[in-house]
C-alpha positions as CSV (number, residue, x, y, z in Angstrom):
1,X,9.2,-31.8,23.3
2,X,5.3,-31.3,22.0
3,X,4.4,-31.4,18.8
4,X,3.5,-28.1,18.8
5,X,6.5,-26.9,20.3
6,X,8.6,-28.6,18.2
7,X,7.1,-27.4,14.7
8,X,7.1,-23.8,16.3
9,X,10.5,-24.0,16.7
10,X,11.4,-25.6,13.1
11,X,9.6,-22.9,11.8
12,X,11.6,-19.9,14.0
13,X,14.7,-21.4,12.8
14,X,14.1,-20.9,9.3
15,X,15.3,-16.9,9.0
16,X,12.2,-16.1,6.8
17,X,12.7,-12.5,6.7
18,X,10.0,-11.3,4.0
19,X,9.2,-11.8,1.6
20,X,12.0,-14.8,2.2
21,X,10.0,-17.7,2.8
22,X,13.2,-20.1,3.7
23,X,11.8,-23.4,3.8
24,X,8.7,-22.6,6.0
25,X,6.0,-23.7,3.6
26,X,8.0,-26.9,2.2
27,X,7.7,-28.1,5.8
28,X,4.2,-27.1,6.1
29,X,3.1,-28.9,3.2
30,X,5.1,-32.1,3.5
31,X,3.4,-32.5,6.9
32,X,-0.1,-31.8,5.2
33,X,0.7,-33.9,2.2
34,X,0.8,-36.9,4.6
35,X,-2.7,-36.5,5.8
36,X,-4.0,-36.2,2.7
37,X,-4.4,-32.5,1.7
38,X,-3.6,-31.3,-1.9
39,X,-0.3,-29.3,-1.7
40,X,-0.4,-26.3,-4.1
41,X,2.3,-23.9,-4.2
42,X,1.8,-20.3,-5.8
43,X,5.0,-18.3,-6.5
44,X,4.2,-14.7,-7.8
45,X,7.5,-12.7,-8.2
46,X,9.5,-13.1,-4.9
47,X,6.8,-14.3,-2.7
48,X,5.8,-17.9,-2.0
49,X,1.9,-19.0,-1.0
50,X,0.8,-22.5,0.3
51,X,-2.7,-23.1,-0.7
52,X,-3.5,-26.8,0.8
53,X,-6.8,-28.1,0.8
54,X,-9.2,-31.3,1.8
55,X,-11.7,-31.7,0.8
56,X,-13.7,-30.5,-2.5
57,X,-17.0,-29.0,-1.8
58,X,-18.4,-26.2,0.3
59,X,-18.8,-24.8,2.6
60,X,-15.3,-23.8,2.8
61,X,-13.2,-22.8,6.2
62,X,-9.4,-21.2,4.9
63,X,-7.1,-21.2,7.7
64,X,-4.6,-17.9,7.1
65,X,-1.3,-17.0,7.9
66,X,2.1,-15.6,7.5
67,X,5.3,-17.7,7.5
68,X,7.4,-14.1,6.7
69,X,8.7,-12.3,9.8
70,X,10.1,-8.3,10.2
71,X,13.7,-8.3,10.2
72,X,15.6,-8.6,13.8
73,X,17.2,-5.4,14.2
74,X,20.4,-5.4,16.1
75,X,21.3,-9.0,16.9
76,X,23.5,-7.6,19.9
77,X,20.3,-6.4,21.7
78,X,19.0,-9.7,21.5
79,X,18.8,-12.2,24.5
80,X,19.1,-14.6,22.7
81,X,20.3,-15.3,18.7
82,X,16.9,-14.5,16.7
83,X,16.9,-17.1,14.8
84,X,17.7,-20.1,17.6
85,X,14.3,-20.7,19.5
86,X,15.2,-20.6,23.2
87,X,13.3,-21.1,26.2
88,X,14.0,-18.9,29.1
89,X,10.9,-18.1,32.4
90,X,8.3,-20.2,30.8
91,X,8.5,-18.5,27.0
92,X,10.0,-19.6,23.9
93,X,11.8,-17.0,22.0
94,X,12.5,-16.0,18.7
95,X,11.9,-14.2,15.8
96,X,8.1,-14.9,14.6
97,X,7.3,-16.8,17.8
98,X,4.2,-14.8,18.1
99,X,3.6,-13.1,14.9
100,X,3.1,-15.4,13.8
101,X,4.8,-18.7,13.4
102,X,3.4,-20.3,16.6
103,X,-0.2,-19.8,14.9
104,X,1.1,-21.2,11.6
105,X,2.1,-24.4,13.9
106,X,-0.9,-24.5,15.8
107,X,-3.5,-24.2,12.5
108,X,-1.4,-26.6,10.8
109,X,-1.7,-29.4,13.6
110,X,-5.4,-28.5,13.7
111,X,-5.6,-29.1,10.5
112,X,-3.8,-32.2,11.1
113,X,-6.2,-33.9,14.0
114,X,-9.4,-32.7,12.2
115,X,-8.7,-34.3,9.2
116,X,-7.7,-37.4,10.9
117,X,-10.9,-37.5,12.9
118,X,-13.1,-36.7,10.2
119,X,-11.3,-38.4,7.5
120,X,-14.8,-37.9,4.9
121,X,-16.0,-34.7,6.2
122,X,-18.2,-32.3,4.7
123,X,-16.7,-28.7,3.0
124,X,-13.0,-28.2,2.7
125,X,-11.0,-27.1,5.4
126,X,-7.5,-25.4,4.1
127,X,-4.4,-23.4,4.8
128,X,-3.2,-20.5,3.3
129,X,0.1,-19.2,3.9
130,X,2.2,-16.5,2.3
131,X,5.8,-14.8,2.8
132,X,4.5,-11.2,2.1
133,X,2.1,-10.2,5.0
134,X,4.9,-8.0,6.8
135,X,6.4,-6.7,3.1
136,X,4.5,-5.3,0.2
137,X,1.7,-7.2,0.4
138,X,0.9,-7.3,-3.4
139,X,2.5,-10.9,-4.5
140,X,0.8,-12.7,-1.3
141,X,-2.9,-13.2,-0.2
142,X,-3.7,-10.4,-2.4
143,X,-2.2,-11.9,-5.4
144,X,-3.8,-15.4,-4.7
145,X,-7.2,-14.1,-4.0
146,X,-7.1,-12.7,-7.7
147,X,-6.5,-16.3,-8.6
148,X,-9.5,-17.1,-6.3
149,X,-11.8,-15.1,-8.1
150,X,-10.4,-16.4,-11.6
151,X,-10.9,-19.7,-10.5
152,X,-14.1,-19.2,-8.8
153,X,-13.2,-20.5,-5.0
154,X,-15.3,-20.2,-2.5
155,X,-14.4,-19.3,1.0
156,X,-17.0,-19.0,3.7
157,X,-15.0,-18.6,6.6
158,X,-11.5,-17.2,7.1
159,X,-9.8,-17.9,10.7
160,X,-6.6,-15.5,10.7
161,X,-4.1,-16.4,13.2
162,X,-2.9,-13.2,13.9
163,X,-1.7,-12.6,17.5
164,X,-4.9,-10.8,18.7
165,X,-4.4,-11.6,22.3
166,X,-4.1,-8.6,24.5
167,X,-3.1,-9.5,28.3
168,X,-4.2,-13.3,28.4
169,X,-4.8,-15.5,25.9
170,X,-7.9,-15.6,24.2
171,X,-9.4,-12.1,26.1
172,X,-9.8,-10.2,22.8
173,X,-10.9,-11.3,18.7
174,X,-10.2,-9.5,15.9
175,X,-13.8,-9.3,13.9
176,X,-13.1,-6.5,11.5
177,X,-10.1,-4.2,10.6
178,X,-10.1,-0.3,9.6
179,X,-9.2,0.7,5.9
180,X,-5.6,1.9,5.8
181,X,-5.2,4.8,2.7
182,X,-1.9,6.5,1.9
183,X,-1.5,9.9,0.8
184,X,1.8,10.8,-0.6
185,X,1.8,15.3,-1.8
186,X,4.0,17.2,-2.7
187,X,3.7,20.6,-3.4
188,X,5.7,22.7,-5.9
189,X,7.3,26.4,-5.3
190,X,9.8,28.5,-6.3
191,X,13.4,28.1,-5.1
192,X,15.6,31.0,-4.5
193,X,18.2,32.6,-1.9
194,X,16.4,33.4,1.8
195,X,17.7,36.9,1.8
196,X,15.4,37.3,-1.5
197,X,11.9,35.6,-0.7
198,X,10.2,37.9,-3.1
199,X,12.0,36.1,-6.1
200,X,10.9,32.9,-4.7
201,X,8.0,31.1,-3.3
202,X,8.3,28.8,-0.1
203,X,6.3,25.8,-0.5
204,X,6.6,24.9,3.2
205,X,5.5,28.6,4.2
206,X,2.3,28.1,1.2
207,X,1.2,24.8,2.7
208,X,1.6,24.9,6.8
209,X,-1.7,26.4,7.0
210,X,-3.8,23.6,4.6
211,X,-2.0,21.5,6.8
212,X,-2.9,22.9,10.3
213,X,-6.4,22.8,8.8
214,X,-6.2,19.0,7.5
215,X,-5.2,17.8,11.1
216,X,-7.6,20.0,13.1
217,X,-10.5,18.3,10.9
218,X,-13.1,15.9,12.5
219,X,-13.6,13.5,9.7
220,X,-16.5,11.1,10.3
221,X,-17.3,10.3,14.0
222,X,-17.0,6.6,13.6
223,X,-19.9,4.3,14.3
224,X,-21.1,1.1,16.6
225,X,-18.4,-0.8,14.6
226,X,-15.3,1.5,14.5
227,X,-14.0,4.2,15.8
228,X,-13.7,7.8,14.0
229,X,-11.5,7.8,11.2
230,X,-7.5,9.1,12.2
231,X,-5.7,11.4,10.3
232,X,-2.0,11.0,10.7
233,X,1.0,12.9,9.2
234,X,4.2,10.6,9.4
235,X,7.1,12.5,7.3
236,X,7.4,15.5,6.0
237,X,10.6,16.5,4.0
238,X,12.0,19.7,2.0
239,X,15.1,21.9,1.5
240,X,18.3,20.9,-0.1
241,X,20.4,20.9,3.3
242,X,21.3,24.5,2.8
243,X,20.7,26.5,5.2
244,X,20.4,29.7,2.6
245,X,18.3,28.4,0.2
246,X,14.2,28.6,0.0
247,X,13.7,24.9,-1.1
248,X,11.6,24.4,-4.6
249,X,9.4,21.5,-3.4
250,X,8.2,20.1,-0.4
251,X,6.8,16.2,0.0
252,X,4.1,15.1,2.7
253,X,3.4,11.3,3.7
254,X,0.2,11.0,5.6
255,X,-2.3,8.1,6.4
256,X,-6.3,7.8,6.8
257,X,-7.6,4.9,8.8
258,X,-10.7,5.0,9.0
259,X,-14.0,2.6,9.0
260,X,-17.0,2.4,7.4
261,X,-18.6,5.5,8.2
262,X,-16.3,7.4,5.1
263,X,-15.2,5.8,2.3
264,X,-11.2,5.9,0.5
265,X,-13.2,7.8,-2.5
266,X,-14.8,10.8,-0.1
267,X,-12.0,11.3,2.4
268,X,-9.5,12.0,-1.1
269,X,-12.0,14.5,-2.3
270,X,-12.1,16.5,1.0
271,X,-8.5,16.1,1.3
272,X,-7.5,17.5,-2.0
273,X,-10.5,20.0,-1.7
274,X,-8.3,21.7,1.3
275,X,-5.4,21.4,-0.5
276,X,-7.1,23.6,-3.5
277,X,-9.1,25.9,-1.4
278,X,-5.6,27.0,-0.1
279,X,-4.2,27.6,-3.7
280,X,-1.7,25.2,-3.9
281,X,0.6,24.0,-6.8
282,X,0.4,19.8,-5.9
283,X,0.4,16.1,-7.2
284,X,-1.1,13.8,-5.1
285,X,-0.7,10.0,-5.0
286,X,-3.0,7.8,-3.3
287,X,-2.4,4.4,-2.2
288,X,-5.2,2.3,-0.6
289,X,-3.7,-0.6,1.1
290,X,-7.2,-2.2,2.5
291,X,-10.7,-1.4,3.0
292,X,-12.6,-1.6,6.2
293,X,-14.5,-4.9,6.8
294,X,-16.8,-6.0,9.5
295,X,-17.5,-9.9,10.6
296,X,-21.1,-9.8,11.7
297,X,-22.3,-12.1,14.1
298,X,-22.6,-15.4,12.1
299,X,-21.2,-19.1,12.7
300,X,-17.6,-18.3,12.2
301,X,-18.0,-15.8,15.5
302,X,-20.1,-18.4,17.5
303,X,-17.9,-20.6,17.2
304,X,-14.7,-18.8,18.2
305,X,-16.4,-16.9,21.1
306,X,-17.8,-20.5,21.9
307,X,-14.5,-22.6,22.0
308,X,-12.8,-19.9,24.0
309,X,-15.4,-19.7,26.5
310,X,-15.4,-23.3,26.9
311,X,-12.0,-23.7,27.5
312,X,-10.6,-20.5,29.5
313,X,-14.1,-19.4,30.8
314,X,-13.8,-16.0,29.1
315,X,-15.9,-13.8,26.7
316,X,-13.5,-12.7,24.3
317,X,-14.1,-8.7,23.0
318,X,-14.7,-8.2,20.1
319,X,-12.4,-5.9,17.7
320,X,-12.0,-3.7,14.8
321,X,-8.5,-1.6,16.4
322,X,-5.3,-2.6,15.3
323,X,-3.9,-2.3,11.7
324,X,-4.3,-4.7,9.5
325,X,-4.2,-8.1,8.2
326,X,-4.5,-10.3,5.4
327,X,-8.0,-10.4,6.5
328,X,-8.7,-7.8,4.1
329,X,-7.9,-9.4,1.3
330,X,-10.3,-12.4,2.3
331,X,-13.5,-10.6,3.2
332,X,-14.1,-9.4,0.2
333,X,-14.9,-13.1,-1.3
334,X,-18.1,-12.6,0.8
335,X,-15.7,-14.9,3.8
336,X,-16.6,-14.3,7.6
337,X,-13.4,-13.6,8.9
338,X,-12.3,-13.3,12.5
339,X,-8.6,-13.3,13.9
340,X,-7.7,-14.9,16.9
341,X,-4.2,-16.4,18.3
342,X,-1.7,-15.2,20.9
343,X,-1.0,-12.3,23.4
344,X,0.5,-9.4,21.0
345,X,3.2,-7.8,23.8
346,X,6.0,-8.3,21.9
347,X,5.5,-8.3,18.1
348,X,8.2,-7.0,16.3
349,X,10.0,-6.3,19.2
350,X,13.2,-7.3,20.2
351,X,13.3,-10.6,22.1
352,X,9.8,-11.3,20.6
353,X,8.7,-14.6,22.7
354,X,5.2,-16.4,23.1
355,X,3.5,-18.0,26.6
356,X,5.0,-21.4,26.4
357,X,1.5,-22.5,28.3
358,X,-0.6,-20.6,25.8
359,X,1.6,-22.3,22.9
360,X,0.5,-25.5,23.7
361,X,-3.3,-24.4,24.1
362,X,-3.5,-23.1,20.3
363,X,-3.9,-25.9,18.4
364,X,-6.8,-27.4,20.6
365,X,-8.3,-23.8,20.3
366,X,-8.3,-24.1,16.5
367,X,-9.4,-27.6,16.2
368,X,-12.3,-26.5,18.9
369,X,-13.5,-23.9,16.1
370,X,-13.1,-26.3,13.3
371,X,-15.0,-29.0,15.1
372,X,-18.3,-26.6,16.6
373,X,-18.2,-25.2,12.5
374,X,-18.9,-28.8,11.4
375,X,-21.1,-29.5,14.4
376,X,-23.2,-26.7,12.8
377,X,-22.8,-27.9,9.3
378,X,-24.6,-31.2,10.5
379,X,-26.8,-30.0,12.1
380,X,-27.9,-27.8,9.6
């Protein structure tokens, strides 16, 4: 068994159903610990973050990742048990073999045979894990980048090892994400019996036509980095189960993701403008989970497209679509960020497996990154 197979499948082993962590990072850090890397482990509430670093000056290249996975859903459906990495027509399955604990493994050994080569080089080179990317995402990266910025650390580049990969491995980068923003209304009326509706006011009847209105709107039309922003209602609910009863309240769940032609701040002030034009009796709460960010073409980009076109022969695309990432959390800090790892077919789904050919071609992938990077550094 490889070196990469076999940490891939210590790590799928581990039931780390977020924002459970199960041993993942322990491992992770032991093995880093022996090459020399500073082990630091940052526990905010339930979540667990490895923050392991060689190396003390800048510039600074983070390595980021999840060792959390989404919960199996029915075990019966399964193949194969969830939690047992098995190898069936050339994949390995199991839950997390693609999103993402295969990319965890692979940055880690990178990290591993960089290190070793360059035992004094320049910068740092790190890895940052957490076991709330598929939760809450408040105690993870967003948590330690607060820290970051109270600390003053630097990060130049980020290299997320998300599974970006569409059909074949390494055909599409991740080089920017859309901002996600959460809308949660609700709208007061007046209950009362349906055979009376002039003693009561139905708040579903009062805001179907604000909402017909809301989703017919053309909100930005997008620009050469991302697409026009999308509008989305995903749950609407009302009524107390009675079929004889004009309900009192009703409660909408909707979502903006949009880029940087609008911003969170303008697309809640048309929103709620609607909403008021149509005389409506509402609370709105807003939850912005991420704003837009855009990797211009820098080092960080180079040296991804460069390594994969090197070693498949490919120019990868280059992407904002998708949801998002703990990216978001990292660009910020002023990092280039780009994310890059395998084919994304069957995240969260069931029997969730990864290319067992494409497995063993990450880690040289990451190392290839890490190694043009410092090329650049020198010759700089």
């Amino acid at each position: 068994m490889s070196d990469i197979l076999d940490l891939t499948c210590e790590l799928i082993r581990r039931a780390s159903v977020t924002p459970d962590d199960a041993g993942c990072q322990a491992l992770l850090g032991e093995r880093l610990a022996r090459c020399g890397f500073t082990i630091e482990n940052l526990r905010f509430g339930d979540v667990d973050n490895l923050w392991a670093t060689h190396g003390s000056s800048g510039p600074v290249l983070v390595l980021l990742g999840h060792t959390d996975v989404v919960p199996s859903g029915p075990e019966d459906r399964w193949s194969s048990p969830p939690f047992e990495p098995t190898i069936r027509e050339g994949h390995l399955h199991g839950r997390g073999a693609a999103d993402m604990k295969s990319g965890v493994a692979a940055m880690t050994l990178a990290l591993e045979s960089f290190v070793t080569q360059n035992p004094d080089h320049a910068g740092t080179v790190a890895l940052l894990v957490t076991s709330d990317e598929e939760g809450a995402s408040i105690d993870g990266v967003k948590r330690v980048v607060e820290e970051f910025r109270r600390r003053g650390q630097r990060v130049d580049w980020c290299l997320v090892g998300e599974p970006s990969s569409q059909a074949v491995l390494g055909d599409l980068i991740r080089v920017g994400r859309r901002g996600s923003l959460h809308g949660h209304l609700t709208v007061r009326g007046i209950q009362g019996h349906v055979a009376y509706p002039d003693q009561a006011l139905n708040p579903i009847h009062a805001t179907a036509a604000a909402l017909a209105e809301l989703v017919s709107i053309r909100w930005d039309d997008g620009n050469a980095g991302f697409p026009p922003t999308s509008f989305q209602i995903s749950n609407i609910h009302s009524g107390t189960g009675a079929n004889n009863i004009i309900p009192g309240q009703l409660e909408v769940a909707f979502n903006f993701r949009y880029g940087t032609a609008s911003t969170a701040e303008g697309l809640r002030g048309r929103l709620e403008s609607v909403l008021l034009r149509h005389g409506l009796d509402f609370e709105m709460r807003w939850d912005l989970s991420g704003e837009p960010f855009l990797t211009a073409a820098g080092a960080l980009r180079k040296a991804v497209n460069e390594t994969i076109e090197a070693q498949f022969g490919i120019t990868p695309v280059a992407s904002t679509a998708g949801g998002t990432s703990d990216g978001r959390f990292i660009a910020p800090l002023g990092a280039e960020v780009v994310e890059f790892g395998p084919v994304n077919a069957t995240i969260h789904k069931i029997d969730e497996c990864v290319n067992l050919a494409d497995l063993e071609r990450l880690p040289a992938l990451y190392l290839g990154v890490m190694t043009r990077l410092w090329a650049g550094i020198k010759r700089a």
